[in-house]
N, C-alpha and C positions, 0 to 999 in steps of 0.2 A: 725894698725899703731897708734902709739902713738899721743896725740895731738899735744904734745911739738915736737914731730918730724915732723908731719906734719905741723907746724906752720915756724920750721926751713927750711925743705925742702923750704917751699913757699920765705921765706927770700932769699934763696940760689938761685932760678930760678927765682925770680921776685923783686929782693930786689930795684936793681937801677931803672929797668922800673918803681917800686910805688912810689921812691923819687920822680922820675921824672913827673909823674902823678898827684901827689899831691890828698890830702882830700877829695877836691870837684870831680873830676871827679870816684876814686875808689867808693864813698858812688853811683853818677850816674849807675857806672857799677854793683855796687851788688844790687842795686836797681831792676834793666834790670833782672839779673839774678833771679831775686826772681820773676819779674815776669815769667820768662820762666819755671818756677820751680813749681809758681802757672799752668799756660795750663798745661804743663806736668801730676800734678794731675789729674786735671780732664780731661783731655784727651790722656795725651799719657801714651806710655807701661812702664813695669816696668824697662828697660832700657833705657827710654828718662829720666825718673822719676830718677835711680839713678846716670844718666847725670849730669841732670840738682842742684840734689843735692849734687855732686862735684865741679860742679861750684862755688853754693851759700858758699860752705864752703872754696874753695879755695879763695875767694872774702876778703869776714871774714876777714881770714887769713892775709891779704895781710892789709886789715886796720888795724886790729887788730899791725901787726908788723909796721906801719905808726906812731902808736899813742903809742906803747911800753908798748901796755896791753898782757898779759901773758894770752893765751886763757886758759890753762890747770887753773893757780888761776880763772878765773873767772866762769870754769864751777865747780872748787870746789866748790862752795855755795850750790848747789843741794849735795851735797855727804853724808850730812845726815839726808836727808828729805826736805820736802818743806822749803824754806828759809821764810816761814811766820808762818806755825803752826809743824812746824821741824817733821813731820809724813809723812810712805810714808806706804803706797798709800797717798796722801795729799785728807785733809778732808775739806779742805776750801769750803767757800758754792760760 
């Protein structure tokens, strides 16, 4: 799936509950999520692990359309190398 579709999708199933949510409680809940996202790592299987890393991105997602940032531009800055010494593999020390 595409990001931009995935970012719509999340609009489209969760568009009014994040109005309604507001800033402060969505950044609370991907917070939460990123911790469950951290045990997962080091503890659970690789299905709690790809769980939990749907979650964190559906979260994202969900600020992300709050705040009317465009995930798809903002993961373009990687797209031709590090966005500091513009090389990939990146050679920054």
């Amino acid at each position: 799936m595409e990001i931009s579709a995935f970012q719509q999708l999340m609009r489209d199933q969760y568009g009014e509950a994040d109005k309604t949510r507001g800033l402060s409680a969505t950044i609370a809940w991907l917070t939460e999520e990123l911790g469950e996202l951290s045990q997962a790592v080091r503890k659970g299987t690789t299905e709690e692990q790809t769980h939990e890393m749907g979650d964190v991105l559906a979260w994202l997602a969900s600020l992300a359309n709050q705040m009317d940032v465009d995930l798809e531009e903002a993961a373009a800055r990687f797209a031709n190398g590090c966005p500091k010494c513009s090389q990939t593999p990146c050679v920054c020390s």
